[in-house]
C-alpha positions in Angstrom: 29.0 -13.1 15.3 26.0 -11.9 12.7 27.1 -10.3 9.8 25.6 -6.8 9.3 25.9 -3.8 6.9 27.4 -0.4 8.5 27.4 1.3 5.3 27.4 1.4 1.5 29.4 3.9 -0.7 27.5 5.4 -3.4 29.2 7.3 -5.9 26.6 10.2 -6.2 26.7 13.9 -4.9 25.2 14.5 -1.1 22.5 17.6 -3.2 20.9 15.0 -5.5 19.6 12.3 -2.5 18.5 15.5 -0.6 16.8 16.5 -3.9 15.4 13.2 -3.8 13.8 13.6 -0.5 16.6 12.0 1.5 17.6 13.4 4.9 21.4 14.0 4.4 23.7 15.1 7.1 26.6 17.4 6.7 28.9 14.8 6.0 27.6 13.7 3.3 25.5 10.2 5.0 22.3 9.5 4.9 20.8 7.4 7.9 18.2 5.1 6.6 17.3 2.5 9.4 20.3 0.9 10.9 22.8 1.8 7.5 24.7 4.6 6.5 24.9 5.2 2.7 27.5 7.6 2.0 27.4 9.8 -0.8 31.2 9.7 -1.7 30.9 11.8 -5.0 30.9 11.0 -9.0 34.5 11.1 -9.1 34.6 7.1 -7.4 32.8 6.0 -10.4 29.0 5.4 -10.0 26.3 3.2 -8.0 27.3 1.3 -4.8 31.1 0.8 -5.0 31.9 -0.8 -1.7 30.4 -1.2 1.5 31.5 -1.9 5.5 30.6 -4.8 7.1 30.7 -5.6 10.9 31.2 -9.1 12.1 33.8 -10.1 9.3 36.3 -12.8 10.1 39.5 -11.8 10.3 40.6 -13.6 7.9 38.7 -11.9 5.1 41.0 -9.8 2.5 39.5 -6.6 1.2 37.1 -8.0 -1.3 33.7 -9.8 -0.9 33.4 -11.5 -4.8 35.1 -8.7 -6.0 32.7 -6.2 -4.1 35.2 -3.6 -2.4 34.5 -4.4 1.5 36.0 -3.0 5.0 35.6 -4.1 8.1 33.2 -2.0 11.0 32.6 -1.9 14.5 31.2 1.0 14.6 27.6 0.9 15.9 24.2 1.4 14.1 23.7 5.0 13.3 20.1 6.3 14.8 17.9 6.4 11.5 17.0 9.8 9.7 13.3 10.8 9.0 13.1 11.3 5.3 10.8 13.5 3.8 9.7 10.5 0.9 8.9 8.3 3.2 11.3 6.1 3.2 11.7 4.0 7.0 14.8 1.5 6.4 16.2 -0.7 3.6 14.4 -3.8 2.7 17.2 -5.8 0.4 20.2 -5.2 -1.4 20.6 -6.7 -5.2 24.0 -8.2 -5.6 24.9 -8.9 -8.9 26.6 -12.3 -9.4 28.1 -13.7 -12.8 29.2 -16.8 -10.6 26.7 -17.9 -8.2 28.7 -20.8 -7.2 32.1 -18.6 -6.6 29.7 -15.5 -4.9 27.8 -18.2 -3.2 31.5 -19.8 -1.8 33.1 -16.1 -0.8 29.4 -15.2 1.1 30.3 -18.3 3.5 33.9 -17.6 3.7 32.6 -14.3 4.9 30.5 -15.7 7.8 26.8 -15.5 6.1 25.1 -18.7 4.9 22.4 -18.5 2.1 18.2 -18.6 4.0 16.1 -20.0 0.6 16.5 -19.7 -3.0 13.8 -18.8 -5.9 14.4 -19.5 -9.9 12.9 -17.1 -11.9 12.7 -15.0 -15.1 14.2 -11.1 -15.8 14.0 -9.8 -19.6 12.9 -13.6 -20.7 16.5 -15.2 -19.3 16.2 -17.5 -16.4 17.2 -16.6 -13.0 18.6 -17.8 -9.6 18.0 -15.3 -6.5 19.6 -16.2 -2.9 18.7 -14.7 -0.3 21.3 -13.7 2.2 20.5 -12.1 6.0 22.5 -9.3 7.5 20.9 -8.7 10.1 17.9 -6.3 9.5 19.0 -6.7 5.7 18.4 -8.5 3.1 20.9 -9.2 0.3 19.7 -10.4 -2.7 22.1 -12.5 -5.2 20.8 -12.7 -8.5 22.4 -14.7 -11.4 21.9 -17.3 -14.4 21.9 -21.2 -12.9 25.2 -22.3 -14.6 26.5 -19.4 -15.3 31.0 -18.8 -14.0 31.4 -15.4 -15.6 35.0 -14.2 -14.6 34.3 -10.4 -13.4 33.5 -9.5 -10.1 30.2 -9.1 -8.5 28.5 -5.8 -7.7 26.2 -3.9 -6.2 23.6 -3.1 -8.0 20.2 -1.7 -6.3 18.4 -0.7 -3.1 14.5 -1.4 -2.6 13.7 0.5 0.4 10.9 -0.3 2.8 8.0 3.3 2.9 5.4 3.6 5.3 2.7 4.6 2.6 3.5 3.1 -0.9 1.1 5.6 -2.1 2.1 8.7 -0.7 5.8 7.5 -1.6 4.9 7.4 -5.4 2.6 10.3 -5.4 6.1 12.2 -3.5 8.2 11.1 -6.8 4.9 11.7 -9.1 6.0 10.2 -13.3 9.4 9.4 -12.2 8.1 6.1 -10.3 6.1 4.2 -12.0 2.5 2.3 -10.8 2.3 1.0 -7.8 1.9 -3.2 -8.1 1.5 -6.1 -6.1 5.2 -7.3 -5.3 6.6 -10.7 -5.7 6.7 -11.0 -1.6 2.9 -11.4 -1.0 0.7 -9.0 0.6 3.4 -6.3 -0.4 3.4 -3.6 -2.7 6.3 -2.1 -5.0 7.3 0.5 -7.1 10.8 1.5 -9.5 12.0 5.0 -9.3 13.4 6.6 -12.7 16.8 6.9 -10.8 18.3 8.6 -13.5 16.0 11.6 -13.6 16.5 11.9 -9.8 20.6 12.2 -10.8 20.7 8.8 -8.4 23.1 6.0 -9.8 21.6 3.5 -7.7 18.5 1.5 -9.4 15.8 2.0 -6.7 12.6 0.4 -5.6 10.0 1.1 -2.8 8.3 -1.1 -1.1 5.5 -1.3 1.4 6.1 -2.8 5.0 5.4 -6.7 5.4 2.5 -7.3 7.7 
């Protein structure tokens, strides 16, 4: 059975996503695609601090790397229109200070890593993974070599927007300019999350051809 995401909880208030141009429902979650993020409040801490994942084994215990995780069946929620422009999430970013051990509990988990890119962040060498949950992508970042005893985490969203353009031009100087992406024929921007009161370190991206 495929491994897919029913939801991520994000420790940040319901009023500052809808500030943000999210479509919110009363609840507190906002549909975007096929996964719920629910907006669980500031008082679980902050970012992503767990998600639900349908398709586990059974086996699984209640972690993921460290990454709080429950098991779903519930069924893809219909996706929200949001007034930014966002359409559906394009990857996750897990943070790994392991890749070995993250890479090890992602197959006890069910999902095996697609391809793999090294690469550069803040002049340190890199190692992504990339991971398919169904319509998502999850993203494993870490140093090659690296065994770091914390936990992994959650650490960004880069959504997929219809119009780049109109997307940045929506969140005006609190995303910066619009530039070609690393995927090609794509383009991306970062939000300045933090003047948005969003915990979650946030990219849009255009739609792949």
């Amino acid at each position: 059975m495929t491994v897919t995401i029913d939801a991520l909880e994000v420790a940040d208030p319901p009023i500052a996503w809808g500030d943000a141009g999210f479509t919110v429902d009363p609840d507190g979650t906002c549909r975007v695609g096929s996964v719920r993020i629910e907006l669980v409040g500031r008082d679980r801490g902050s970012g992503i601090v767990g998600w639900s994942l349908r398709g586990l084994p059974a086996t699984l215990s209640e972690d993921v790397d460290g990454v709080p995780t429950a098991t779903s069946d519930r069924d893809a929620p219909a996706p929200a229109a949001h007034a930014n422009g966002v359409l559906a999430i394009d990857h996750v970013v897990l943070l790994s200070p392991d890749l070995g051990r993250t890479v090890g509990a992602l197959a006890a988990a069910g999902v095996d890593a697609r391809r793999e890119r090294d690469g550069e962040l803040g002049g340190q060498q890199i190692r992504q993974i990339f991971y398919r949950f169904g319509a998502t992508i999850v993203e494993v970042v870490g140093s090659p070599g690296a065994a770091g005893p914390g936990p992994s985490t959650l650490w960004g969203i880069t959504y997929v927007v219809e119009d780049i353009d109109r997307s940045a031009a929506y969140f005006g100087d609190r995303a910066a300019p619009v530039k070609p992406a690393v995927q090609p024929e794509r383009l991306i921007t970062t939000l300045r999350h933090r003047e948005l009161g969003i915990s979650v370190r946030t990219a849009l991206i255009s739609a792949r051809r």
